[in-house]
C-alpha positions, -999 to +999 in steps of 0.1 A: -251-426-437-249-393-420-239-375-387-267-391-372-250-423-375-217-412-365-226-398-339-246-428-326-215-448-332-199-423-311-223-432-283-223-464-285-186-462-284-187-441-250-214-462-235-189-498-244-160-481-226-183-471-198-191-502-190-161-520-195-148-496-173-171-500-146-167-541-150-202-545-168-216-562-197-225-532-220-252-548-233-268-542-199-269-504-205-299-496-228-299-462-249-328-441-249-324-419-281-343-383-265-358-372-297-381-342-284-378-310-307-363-333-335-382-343-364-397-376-377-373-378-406-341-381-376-358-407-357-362-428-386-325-424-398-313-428-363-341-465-362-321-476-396-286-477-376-304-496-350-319-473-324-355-486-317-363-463-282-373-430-282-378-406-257-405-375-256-408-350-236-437-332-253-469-351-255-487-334-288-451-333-307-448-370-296-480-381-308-473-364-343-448-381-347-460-413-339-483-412-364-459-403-388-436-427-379-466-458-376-444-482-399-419-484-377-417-508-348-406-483-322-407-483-286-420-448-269-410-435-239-424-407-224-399-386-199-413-356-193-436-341-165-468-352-167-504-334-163-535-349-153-550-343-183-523-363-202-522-392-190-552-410-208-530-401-243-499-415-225-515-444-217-525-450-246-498-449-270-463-450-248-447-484-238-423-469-214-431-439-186-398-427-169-416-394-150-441-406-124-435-390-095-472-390-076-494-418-068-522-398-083-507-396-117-499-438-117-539-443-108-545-425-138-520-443-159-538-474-148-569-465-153-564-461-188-542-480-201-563-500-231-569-536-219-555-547-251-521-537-247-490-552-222-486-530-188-469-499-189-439-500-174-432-470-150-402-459-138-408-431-105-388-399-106-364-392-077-353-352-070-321-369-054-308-331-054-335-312-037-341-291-068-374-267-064-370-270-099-370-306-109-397-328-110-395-363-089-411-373-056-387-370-022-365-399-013-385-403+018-419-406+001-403-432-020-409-466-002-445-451-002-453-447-036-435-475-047-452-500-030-488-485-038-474-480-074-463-519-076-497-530-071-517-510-092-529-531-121-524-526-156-488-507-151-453-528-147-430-510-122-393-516-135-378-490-114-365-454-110-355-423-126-337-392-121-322-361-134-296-347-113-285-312-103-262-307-132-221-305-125-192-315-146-174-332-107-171-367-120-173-373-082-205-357-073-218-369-104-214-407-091-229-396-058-262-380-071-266-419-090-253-438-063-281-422-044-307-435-066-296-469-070-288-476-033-324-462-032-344-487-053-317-515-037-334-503-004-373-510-017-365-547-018-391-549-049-367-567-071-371-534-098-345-540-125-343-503-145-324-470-132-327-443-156-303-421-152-272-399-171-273-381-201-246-364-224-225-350-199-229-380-176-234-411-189-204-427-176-213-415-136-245-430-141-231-460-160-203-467-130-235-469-104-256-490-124-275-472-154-294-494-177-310-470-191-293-435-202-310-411-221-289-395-247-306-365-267-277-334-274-248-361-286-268-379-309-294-352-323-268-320-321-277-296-294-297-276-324-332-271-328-344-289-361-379-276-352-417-298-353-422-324-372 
């Protein structure tokens, strides 16, 4: 096949070491193939070698491609911020939800998910770096949400995301994601997903506990193959 495939056998390859590194199984560590900007035609090259998940950011491109791609049996996982006004598409046509970070927003997501399909299952977004910038509810509003967010019907909450502040200190790295994982150990709510690290991270976020990582630039290219 193509680069596409090489380079997802390069990922796999890092994400292996990783884990065997850090003393875990790694088929415990999930890939998330972040396909936002890339076109239908690379998702389904990148589903033939084996890659079923998919991460989008951008909810029109996302439900493009969906469409485009409705012979496939994919799993969609929105990862992006998320507007009021979204959330009834996102409900409706996502399996996975990685970017809650308000209780309003997971009412929504209850509300209207279809009663035909399984619960969504949510993942809340930490800013365990303080950014203004980033998205994610404060670590102290965490046991909060996520007991409020547990009971809502309709949604599954597996557990929690985050995007650190980026830095190439393997060190702080593995603090940001230690951070997030002692935090869901503190909820005591038995959640079973962190989703966290990316290219330039994985293995931080792999060494605390990743089981999710959400790889986009290594296994797409960093360049812009434009809509679907």
């Amino acid at each position: 096949m193509s680069t596409l495939a090489d380079n997802l056998s390069a990922i796999s390859a890092r994400i292996a070491s990783a884990a065997q590194a850090a003393g875990r199984d790694p088929a415990s560590v999930q890939l998330l193939a972040v396909s936002k900007t890339k076109p239908a035609s690379a998702i389904r090259e990148i589903h033939a070698a084996g890659v079923c998940d998919f991460g989008e950011n951008y909810l029109q491109e996302a439900l493009t491609k969906q469409q485009a791609l409705s012979d496939l049996p994919l799993i969609w996982h929105f990862i992006g911020p998320i507007q009021s006004n979204k959330t009834k598409a996102i409900a409706e046509h996502f399996d996975w939800v990685h970017s809650v970070d308000r209780l309003k927003i997971a009412q929504r997501l209850s509300e209207q998910r279809p009663a035909g399909l399984a619960p969504l299952n949510i993942c809340l977004q930490v800013n365990v770096s303080g950014e203004d910038s980033k998205s994610g509810c404060a670590p102290a509003d965490l046991p909060t949400l996520a007991k409020t967010v547990a009971a809502l019907p309709n949604l599954r909450l597996r557990g929690l995301m985050a995007i650190p502040e980026p830095t190439d200190d393997r060190a702080a790295q593995e603090a940001a994601f230690a951070t997030l994982r002692q935090l869901q150990e503190g909820l005591g709510l038995g959640l079973d997903t962190l989703s966290m690290g990316m290219s330039h991270d994985l293995e931080a976020a792999i060494a605390q506990g990743a089981t999710w990582v959400r790889i986009g630039t290594a296994l797409f290219g960093a360049r812009d193959y434009g809509q679907p």
